[in-house]
N, C-alpha and C positions, 0 to 999 in steps of 0.2 A: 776739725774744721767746722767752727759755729755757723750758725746760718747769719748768726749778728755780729760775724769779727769781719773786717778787713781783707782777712786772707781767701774768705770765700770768694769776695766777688772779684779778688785777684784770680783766682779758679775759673767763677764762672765766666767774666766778659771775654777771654780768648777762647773757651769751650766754645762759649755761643760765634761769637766771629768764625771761628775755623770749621765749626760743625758746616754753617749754611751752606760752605765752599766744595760740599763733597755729593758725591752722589750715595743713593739710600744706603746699600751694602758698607761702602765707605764710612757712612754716618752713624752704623750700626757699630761697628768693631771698634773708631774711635770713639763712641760715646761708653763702651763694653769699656775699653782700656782707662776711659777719663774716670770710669766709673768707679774701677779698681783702686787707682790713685785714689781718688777721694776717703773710699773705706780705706785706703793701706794706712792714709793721713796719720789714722787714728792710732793704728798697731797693726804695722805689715804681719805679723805672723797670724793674726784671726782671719787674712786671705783665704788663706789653703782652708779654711775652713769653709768658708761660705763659697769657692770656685768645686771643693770637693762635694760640698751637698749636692752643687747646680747640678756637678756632672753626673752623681749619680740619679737624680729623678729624670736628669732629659734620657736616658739611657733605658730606664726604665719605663718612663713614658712610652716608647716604641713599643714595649712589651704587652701591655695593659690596656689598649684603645680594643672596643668592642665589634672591630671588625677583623682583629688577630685572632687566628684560631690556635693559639699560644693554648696549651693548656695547664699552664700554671700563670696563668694573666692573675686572678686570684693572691695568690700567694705574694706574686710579685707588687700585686696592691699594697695587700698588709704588711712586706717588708718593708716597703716607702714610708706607710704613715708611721710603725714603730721606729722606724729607724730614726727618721726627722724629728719625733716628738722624745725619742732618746738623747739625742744630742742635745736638743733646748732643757733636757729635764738633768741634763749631767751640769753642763754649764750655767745653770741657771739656778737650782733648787737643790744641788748635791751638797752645798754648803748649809744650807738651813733646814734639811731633815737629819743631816748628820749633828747636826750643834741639838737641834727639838730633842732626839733621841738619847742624847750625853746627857742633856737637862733633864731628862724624864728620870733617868738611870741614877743621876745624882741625886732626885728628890724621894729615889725610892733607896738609898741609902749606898749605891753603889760607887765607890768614887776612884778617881784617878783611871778608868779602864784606859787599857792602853788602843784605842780605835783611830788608827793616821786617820786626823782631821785635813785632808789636805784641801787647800785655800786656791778655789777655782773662778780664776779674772772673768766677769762675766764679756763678752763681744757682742760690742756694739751693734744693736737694731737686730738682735739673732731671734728676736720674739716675731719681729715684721715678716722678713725673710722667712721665716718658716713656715709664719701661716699663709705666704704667698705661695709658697711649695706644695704646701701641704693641699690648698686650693685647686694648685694645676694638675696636681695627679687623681685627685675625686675626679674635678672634671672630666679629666681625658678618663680613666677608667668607666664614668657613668656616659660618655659620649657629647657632653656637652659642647665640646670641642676637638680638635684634631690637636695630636701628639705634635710639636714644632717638629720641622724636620732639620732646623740651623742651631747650632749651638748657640752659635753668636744673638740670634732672635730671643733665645731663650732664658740666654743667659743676663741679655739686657735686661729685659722682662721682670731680675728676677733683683738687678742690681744698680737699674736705672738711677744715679747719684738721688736726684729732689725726693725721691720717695723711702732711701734705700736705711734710714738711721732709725726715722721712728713717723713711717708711714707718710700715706693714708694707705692701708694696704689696698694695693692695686687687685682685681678681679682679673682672674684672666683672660675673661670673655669681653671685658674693656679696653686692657691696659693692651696683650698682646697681638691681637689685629693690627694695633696702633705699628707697633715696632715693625708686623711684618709688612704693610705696607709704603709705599714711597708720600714724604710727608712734602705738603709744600709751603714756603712762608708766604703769612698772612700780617700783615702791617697791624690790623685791628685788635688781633689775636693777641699779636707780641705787647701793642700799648698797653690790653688791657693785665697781661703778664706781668709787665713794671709796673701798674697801678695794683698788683694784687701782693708784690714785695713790698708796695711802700707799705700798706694796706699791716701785711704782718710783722714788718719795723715796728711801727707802732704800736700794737698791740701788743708786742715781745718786751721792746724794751722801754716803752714808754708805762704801757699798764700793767705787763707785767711784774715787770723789778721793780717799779716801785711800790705792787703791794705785797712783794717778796720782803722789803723791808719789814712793812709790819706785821706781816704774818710769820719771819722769824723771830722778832723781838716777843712775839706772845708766846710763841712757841717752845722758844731758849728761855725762857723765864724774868725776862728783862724788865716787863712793866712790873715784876715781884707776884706773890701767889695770885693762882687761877678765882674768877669772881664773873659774874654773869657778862659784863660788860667787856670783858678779856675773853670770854667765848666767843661772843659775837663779832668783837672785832679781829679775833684768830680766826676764828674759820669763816668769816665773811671774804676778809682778805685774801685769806689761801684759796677760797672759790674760783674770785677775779683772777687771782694769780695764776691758778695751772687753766683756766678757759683763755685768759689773755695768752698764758704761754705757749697751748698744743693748739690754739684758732692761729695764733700766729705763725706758728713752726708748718702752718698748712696749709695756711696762705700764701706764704715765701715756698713753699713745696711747687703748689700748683703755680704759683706765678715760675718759679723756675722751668715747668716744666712746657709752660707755655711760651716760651722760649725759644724749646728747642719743637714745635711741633706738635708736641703730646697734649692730650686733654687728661686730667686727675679729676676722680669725684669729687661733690663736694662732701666736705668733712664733718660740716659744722649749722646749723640753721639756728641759729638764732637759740637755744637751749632752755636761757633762762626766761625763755617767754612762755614756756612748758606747765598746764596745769595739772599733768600727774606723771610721774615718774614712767611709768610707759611712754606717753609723749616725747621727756626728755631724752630715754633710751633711743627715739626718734630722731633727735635733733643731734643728741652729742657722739663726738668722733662713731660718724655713720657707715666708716668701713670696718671697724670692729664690731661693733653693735651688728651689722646686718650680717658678717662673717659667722657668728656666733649663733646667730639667727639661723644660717642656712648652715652650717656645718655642725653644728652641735645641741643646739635647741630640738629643733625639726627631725633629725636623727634619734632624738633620745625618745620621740611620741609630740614632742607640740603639747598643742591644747587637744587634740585626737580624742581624747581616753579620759573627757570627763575633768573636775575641778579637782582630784587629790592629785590626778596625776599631773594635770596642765603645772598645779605649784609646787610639786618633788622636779620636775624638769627644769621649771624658772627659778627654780631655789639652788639646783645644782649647776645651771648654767651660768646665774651669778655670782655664786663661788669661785668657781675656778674661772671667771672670770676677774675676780680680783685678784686671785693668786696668779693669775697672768701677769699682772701691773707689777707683781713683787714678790722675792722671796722671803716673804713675814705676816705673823699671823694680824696683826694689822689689816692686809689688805685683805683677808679670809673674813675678818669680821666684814669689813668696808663692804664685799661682798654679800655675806649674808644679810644685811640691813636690806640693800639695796633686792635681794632673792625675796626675804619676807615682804616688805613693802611691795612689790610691784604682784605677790600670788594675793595679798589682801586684796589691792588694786582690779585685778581681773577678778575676784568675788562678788565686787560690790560695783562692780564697773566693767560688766560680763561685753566681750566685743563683739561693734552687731553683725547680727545671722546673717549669714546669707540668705535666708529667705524672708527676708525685711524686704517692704516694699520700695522697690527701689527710686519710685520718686518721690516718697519723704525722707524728707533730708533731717539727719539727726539732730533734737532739740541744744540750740549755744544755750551755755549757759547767758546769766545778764553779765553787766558790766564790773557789778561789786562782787558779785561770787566767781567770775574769771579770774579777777585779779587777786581775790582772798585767795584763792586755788592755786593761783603763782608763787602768790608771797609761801604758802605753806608748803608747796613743790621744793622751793627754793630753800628755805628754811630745813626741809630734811636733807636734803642732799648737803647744805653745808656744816649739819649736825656729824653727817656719817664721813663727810672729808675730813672729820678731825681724826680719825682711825687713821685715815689715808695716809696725812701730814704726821703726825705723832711717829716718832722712832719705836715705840714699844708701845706696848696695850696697858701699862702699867702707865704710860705717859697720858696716854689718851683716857682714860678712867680718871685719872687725877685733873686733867684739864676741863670735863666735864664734872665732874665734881662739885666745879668751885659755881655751877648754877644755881645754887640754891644763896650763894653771899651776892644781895645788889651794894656793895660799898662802891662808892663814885669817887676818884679821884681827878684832879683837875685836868691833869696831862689828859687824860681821855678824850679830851673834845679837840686838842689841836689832833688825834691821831684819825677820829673820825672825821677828822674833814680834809685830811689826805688822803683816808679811803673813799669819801666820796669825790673829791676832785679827779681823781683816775679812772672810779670803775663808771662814775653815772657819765662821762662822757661814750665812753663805749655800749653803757645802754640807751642812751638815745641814738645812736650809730644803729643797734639791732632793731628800735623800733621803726626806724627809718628802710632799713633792710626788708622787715619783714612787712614791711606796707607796700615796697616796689617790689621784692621779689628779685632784687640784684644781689651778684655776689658783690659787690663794695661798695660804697657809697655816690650817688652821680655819676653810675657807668653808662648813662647812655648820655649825659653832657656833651656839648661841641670839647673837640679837642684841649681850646684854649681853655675851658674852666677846669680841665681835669688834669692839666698842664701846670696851672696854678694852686691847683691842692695838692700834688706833687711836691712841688716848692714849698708850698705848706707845712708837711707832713716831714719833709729835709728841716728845718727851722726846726718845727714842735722836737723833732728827736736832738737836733744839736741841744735845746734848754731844756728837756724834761728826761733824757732817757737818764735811766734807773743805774744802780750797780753794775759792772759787765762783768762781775765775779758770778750769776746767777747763768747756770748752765738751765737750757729747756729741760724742762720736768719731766720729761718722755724718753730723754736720751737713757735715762736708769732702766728702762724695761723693755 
């Protein structure tokens, strides 16, 4: 059930209708069961998977909060977190350390071993889910929060539809108050809810698919061999294309979810307005970034321990940060780019002391070196997305490659000027963003103008939306 097919918002408008009619408990269990549907949508039988996780950490969670005087609280920790990061590690990566290690065996002369390669369907959003699990039981073990004492609370919590395929991962010091408490509707809340779907319409199917077009055709080899001008308009496009895609899949998240009541982080700030890669890690999908931040970064020393360690931590947090995104050495590279770059970054761009005084405020740069600092932000980040996008490393070596051929051919310029018709209207959208500080554009307009960009934004998507064969980029991890 796409966020941009038909059938959703056949889903969504009697959810919302029927939801408002109930009282909170009510609203709870139907929204738990609406939720179920939704993921069974996809493949009823990955249910039992993601209802048998739920039940095991809520069950556990009683166990584990530090005013049980349980004395295997402990243990019963670290069965949770192995267990949780067992299941994402079987269903997710048992296919691609098994195939790495057959490869390895083959090029060391061994061949035909007979080792069942068995072919395991990965389940949808099981990377989301997990790290929302894996969140609630730190917490509750570290006392951040109280163990939920309703299934059904926690279970929402865990399976809430808007968030449950591919985030924003919810916190459970945000997302679950929300559930346990009685929600009431808010007219302003809800309008600005429909202005944050139309809001991610557009960006999905408008900016996204259509620079999914040319970022396949560079990709699949269509404009013919790889040359400087085919780098940049492949991986400029594919930039546009997964921000347009995972900004929009987040903005239809949170506008769904404002719907029924709930508030969702925001995901996204404006990214490519980012002058170093730290910044962007800032801006882009900011409940990953900051999850990794507080659960795995900060656990492993931080910056704590001095600069070789601060860049062995950010080097190893962005790793297996990419190999989150996917089971391929692609994303391990994509990774490590992004690991090395950002430990250069904190070397030469050390973050200030806290015993800086605190009412001088840190020197801006000027106007031309802000913006060289974007452009060249921008520019590595969509160097290292060709890892991202590239099916193999052998694709992505051959696709940069061809930087060093400037041959110009004519088609080039009608392709660049449908990659700038799509993505430079979305960057004047961020800089407008980032001047007001609204999540969408003219959110605090009278009704009637934002009523009218609505209609707008209906129109724009009936003449401009893209292919509806381009599933969101996010639904794969």
């Amino acid at each position: 059930m796409l966020f941009d097919s038909p059938a959703y918002f056949l889903f969504l408008i009697p959810v919302v209708l029927s939801y408002w009619r109930l009282n909170r408990r009510a609203q709870n269990i139907f929204l738990l069961l609406a939720s179920y549907f939704f993921y069974g949508w996809w493949d009823w039988r990955f249910l039992a998977l993601m209802i048998g996780s739920t039940t095991v950490d809520y069950l556990i969670a009683q166990k584990i909060a530090p005013s049980r005087a349980d004395p295997h609280r402990r243990q019963w920790f670290i069965f949770s977190i192995v267990l949780n990061f067992t299941i994402l590690g079987i269903f997710k990566y048992f296919d691609f350390f098994a195939g790495s290690f057959l490869g390895a065996l083959d090029r060391l002369g061994i061949h035909n071993l007979p080792l069942p390669l068995i072919r395991i369907i990965l389940p949808p959003g099981i990377s989301f889910y997990t790290f929302q699990e894996v969140a609630y039981i730190v917490d509750v073990y570290k006392g951040r929060i109280e163990a939920s004492r309703s299934f059904f609370d926690y279970g929402l919590f865990i399976s809430l539809f808007p968030h449950l395929i591919a985030g924003p991962i919810q916190r459970p010091g945000h997302l679950l108050p929300q559930v346990q408490k009685p929600r009431t509707f808010d007219a302003d809340r809800f309008f600005d809810g429909l202005m944050l779907i139309f809001s991610g319409l557009i960006r999905k199917c408008v900016v996204a698919d259509n620079c999914a077009v040319l970022a396949n055709a560079v990709f699949g080899g269509q404009f013919g061999p790889s040359n400087f001008w085919l780098v940049l308009l492949g991986t400029y496009a594919f930039t546009w294309q997964v921000y347009g895609d995972f900004s929009g899949y987040s903005d239809i998240a949170r506008g769904s979810a404002q719907l029924l009541g709930f508030h969702f982080m925001v995901n996204f700030r404006q990214p490519f307005l980012s002058n170093r890669l730290q910044e962007f890690w800032r801006r882009w999908h900011i409940s990953l970034s900051t999850w990794l931040r507080d659960y795995l970064y900060i656990p492993l020393g931080g910056s704590a321990h001095g600069q070789w360690k601060t860049a062995r931590n950010l080097f190893i947090t962005m790793v297996l940060a990419g190999l989150w995104h996917g089971a391929n050495w692609t994303f391990v590279i994509f990774g490590a780019i992004h690991g090395v770059v950002l430990a250069v970054e904190r070397y030469f761009f050390p973050a200030r002391s806290k015993s800086a005084q605190p009412d001088v405020p840190p020197r801006s740069p000027g106007f031309l070196t802000l913006w060289g600092q974007r452009i060249l932000t921008f520019n590595i980040l969509a160097l290292s997305l060709a890892f991202f996008r590239a099916t193999s490393l052998r694709a992505a070596v051959q696709l940069l490659a061809g930087l060093s051929n400037f041959a110009w051919r004519s088609e080039y310029a009608s392709a660049f000027f449908m990659l700038c018709l799509f993505s430079i209207p979305l960057f004047v959208v961020d800089l407008l963003l980032e001047a007001s500080n609204h999540e969408y554009p003219f959110a605090t307009s009278p009704y009637a103008v934002r009523t009218a960009l609505a209609a707008a934004a209906l129109l724009v998507l009936a003449l401009f939306s893209g292919s509806n064969l381009n599933a969101f980029v996010y639904f794969q991890f």
